[in-house]
C-alpha positions in Angstrom: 114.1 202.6 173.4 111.4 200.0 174.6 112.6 197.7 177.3 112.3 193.8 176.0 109.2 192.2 177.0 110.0 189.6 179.9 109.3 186.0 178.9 108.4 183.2 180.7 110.1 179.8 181.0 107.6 176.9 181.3 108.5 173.5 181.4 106.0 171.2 179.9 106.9 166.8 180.0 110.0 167.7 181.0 110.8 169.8 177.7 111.1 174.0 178.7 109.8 176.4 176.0 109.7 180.6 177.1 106.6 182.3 176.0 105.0 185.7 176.9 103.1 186.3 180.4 99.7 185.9 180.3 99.6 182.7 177.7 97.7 179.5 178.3 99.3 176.3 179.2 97.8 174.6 176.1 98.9 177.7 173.6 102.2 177.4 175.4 101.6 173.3 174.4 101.5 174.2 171.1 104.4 176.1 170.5 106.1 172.7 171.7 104.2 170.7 169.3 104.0 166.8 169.2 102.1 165.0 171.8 102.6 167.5 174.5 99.8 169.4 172.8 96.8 168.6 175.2 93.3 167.3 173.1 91.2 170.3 173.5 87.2 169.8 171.9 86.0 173.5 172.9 88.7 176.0 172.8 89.1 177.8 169.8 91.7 180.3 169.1 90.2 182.6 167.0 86.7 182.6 169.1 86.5 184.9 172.0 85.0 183.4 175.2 85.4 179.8 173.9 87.4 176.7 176.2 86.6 175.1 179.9 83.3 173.6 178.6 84.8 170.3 177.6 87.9 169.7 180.0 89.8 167.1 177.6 92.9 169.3 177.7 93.2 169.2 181.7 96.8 168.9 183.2 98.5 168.9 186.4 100.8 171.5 187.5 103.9 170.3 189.6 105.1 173.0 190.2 103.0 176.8 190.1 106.2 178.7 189.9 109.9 180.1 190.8 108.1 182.3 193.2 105.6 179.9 194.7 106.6 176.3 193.6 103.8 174.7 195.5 102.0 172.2 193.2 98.4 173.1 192.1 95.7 171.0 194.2 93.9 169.9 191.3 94.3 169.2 187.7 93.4 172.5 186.3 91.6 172.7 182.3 95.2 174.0 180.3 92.7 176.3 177.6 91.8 178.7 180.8 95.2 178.3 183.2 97.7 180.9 182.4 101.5 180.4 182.7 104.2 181.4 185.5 107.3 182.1 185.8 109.3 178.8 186.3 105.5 177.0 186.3 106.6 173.0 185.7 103.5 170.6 184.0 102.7 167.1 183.2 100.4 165.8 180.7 101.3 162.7 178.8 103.6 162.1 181.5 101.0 162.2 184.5 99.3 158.7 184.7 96.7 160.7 186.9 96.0 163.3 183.9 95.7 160.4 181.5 93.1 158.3 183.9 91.0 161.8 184.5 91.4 162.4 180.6 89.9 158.8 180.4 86.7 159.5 182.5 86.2 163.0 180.4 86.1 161.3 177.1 83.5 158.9 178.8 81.5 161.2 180.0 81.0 163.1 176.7 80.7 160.0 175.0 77.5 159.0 177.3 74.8 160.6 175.2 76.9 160.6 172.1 75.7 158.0 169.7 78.3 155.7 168.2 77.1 155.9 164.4 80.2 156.5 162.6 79.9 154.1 160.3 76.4 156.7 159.1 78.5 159.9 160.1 79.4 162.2 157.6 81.9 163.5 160.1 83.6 160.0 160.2 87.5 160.3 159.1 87.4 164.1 160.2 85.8 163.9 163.9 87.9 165.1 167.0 85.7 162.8 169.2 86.7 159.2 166.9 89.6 160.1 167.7 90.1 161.1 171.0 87.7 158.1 171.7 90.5 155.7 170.1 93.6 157.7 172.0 91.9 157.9 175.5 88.9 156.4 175.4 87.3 152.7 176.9 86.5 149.9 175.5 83.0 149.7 177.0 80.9 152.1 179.4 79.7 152.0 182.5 76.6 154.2 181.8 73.3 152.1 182.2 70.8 154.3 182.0 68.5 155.5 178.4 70.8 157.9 176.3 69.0 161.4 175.4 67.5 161.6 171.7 66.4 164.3 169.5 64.9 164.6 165.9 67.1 165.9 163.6 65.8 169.6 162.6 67.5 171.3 159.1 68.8 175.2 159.9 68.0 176.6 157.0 68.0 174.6 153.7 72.0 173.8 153.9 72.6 173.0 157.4 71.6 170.0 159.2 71.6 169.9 163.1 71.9 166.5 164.6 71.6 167.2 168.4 72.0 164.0 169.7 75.5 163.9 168.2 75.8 167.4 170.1 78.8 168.0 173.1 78.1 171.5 173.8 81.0 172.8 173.4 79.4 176.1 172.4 81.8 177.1 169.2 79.0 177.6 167.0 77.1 179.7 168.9 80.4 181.6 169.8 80.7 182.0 165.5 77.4 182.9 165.0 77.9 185.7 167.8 81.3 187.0 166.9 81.3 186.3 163.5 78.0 187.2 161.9 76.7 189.5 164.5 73.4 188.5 163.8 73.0 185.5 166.9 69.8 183.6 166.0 70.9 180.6 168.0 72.3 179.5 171.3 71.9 176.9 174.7 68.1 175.8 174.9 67.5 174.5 178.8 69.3 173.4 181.5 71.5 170.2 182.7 70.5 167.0 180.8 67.9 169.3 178.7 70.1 171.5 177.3 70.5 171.9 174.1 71.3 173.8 170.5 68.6 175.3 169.3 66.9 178.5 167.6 64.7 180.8 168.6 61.2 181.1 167.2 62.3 178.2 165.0 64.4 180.5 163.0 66.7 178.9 160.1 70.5 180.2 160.2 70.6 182.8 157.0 73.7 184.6 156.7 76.4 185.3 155.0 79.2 183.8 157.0 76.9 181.3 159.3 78.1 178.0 157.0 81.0 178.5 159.1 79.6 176.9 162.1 79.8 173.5 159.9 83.7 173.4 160.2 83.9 174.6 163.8 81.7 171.8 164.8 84.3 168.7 166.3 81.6 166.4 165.9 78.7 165.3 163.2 76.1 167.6 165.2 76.6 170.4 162.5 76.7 168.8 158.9 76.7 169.9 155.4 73.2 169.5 153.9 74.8 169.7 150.4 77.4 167.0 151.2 75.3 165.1 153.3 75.4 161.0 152.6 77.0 162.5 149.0 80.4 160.6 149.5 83.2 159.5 152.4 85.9 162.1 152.7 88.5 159.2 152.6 87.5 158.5 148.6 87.7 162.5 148.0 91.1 164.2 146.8 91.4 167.6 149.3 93.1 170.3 146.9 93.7 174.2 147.6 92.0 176.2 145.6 91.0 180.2 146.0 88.9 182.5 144.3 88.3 186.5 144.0 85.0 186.3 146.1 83.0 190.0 146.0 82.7 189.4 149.7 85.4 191.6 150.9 85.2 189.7 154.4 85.9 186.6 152.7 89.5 185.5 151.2 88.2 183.0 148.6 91.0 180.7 150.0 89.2 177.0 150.4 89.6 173.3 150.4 87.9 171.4 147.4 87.1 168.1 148.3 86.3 166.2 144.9 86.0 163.0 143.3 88.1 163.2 139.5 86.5 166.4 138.3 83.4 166.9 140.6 83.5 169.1 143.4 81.3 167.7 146.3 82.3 169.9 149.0 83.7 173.4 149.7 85.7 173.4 153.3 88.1 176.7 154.4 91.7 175.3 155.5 91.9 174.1 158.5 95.4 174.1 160.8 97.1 171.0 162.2 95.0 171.4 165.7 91.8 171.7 163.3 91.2 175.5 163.8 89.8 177.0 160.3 92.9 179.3 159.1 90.2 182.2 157.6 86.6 182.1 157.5 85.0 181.8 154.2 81.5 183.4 152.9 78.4 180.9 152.2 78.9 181.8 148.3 81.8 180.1 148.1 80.9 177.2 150.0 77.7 176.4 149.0 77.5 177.5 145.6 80.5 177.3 143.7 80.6 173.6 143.6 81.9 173.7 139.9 85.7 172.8 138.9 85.7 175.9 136.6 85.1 178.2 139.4 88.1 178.1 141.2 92.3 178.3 140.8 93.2 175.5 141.9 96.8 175.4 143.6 97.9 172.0 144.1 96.8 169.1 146.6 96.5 169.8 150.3 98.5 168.6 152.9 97.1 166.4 155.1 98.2 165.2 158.3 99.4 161.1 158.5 97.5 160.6 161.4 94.4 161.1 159.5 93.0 158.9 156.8 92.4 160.7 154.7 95.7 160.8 154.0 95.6 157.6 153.2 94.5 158.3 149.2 96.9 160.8 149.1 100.5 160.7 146.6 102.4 163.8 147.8 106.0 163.8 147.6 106.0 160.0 146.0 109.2 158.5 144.8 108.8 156.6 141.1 110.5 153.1 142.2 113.1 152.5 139.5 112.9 150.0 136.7 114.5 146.8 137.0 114.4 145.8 133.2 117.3 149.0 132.5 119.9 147.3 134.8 119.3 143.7 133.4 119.7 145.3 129.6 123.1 147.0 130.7 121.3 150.7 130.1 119.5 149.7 127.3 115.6 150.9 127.6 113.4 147.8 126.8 111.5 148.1 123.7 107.9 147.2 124.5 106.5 147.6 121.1 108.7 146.4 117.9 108.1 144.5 114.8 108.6 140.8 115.4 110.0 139.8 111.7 112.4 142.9 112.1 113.8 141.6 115.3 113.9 138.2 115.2 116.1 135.3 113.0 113.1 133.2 113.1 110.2 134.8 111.2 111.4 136.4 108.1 109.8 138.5 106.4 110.3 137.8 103.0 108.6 134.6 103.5 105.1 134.4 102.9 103.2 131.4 104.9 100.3 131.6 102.7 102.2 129.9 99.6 104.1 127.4 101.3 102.1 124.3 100.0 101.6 122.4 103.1 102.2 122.8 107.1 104.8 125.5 107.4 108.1 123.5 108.6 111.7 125.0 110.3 113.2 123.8 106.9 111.4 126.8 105.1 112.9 128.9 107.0 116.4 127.9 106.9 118.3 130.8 105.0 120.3 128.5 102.2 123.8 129.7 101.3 124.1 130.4 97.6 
């Protein structure tokens, strides 16, 4: 009989959680949940190779571990640092992580243009709202921001590089994913950027994937594009049997009464796509009648696009059935059958004069 695996015990803001060796600090995060979970704009759990491009998630580590319980030196990126036995770590509880998380989010937001109101990525994007949680009011960058023309991948993708935080996801999915890598990190330092070689457009079967790993509005939907704000669109589950036998056919349809404008794959609560789907169904099964569709999706609160959703509504009761004592009000009835007034048997056209309340006194035999 196999010998139990030894766990862990890490203690993250004070709260302890056991998971196996070799996990992350931020994975470990997770299992936690809540705001413990460090921001994290590059690492991505299902790409190999991805995290400590973007350094949002960095922590510091009070204590390494049982054995050596020296603190680390330096806040360390929580994506690549694995956990110890007995390893102790602050995050929202270190008023040094949150000033260094300050300075990340404005350096990635030196070059980033602030066009949300334009962005189709607006209501969905990582950055808005790590911006908003740890961001500054103002900058202190003087200098000319970078710019670049806005070049189409292909006839359904739109790459906006000046929007662009390398944080290398996409050309991790197109690597890992596709196996067919046509693009990747052009230059160096403040030159770099996402581009493809020979001026090749993105064709694959899988590569509109790269559109929901994107945390920002570099990446966007050409089909979608300018088409409609997500916070006016109803996000439902929906799936299909797609002949792609890599793809599940589960999606997101993003639609406006009976139109489908976009085609998304599910997304987790930390924004990580839950199973990749095929370009069919995301580009070109935009009709109703294509899909099943299983009921509204779940969207977090913090979000606003949960704002037009009606999950889980109560129907406030009606105040009309305790006045009547029980009695359901009757909104439509016949006057002359209800009332004392009006009787029917009278006939107002051959009453010679103004009608008066003497003609309709009932008189007593």
């Amino acid at each position: 009989m196999a010998e139990d695996k030894k766990m862990f015990k890490v203690k993250i803001d004070n709260i302890s959680v056991e998971v196996e060796p070799g996990t992350t600090i931020l994975n470990a995060a997770r299992l936690i949940g809540g705001e413990v979970v460090p921001p994290a704009m590059c690492y991505y759990s299902k790409l190999e190779g991805s995290g400590g491009k973007c350094r949002t998630c960095i922590v510091k580590v009070t204590k390494g571990s049982d054995a050596d319980p020296r603190p680390m030196p330096k806040l360390v990126a929580s994506c690549r640092t694995t956990v110890m036995d007995g390893m102790e770590v602050a995050n929202i509880t270190s008023p040094e992580v949150l000033d260094a998380r300050k300075g990340v989010v404005e350096f990635l937001l030196i070059n980033h243009p602030l066009d949300c109101p334009i962005c189709d990525q607006a209501g969905e994007c990582h950055l808005q709202d790590l911006g908003y949680e740890n961001g500054s009011e103002a900058t202190r960058y003087e200098f000319k921001r970078r710019t670049f023309d806005k070049v189409d991948l292909g006839d359904k993708i739109k790459l906006h590089m000046t929007r662009c935080i390398l944080c290398y996801r996409c050309v991790f999915t197109a690597d890992q994913l596709t196996q067919k890598r046509e693009h990747g990190i052009l230059g160096r330092g403040d030159a770099a950027e996402i581009g493809t070689y020979i001026k090749q457009s993105l064709d694959n079967d899988f590569i509109g994937n790269v559109i929901d790993v994107c945390p920002v509005g570099a990446l966007t939907d050409n089909t979608f594009r300018f088409k409609n704000r997500v916070w006016f669109l109803k996000p439902v589950d929906a799936h299909r049997n797609c002949n792609n036998p890599k793809c599940c056919g589960k999606v997101v349809l993003w639609m406006r009464g009976d139109e489908v404008f976009r085609v998304t794959a599910r997304k987790d609560e930390y924004g990580e796509v839950e199973n990749f789907i095929c370009d069919e169904c995301r580009f070109e099964k935009k009709d109703k009648n294509d899909w099943v569709i299983e009921g509204p999706r779940k969207i977090n609160h913090h979000s606003v696009i949960s704002q037009g959703q009606y999950v889980n509504t109560v129907k406030p009761l009606d105040p009309l059935v305790d006045v009547l004592d029980g009695r359901k009000p009757k909104l439509l009835f016949n006057i002359h059958s209800e009332s004392q007034v009006n009787r029917p048997e009278i006939d107002l056209s051959k009453i010679e004069g103004p009608a008066h309340s003497d003609d309709f006194i009932i008189k007593k035999s």
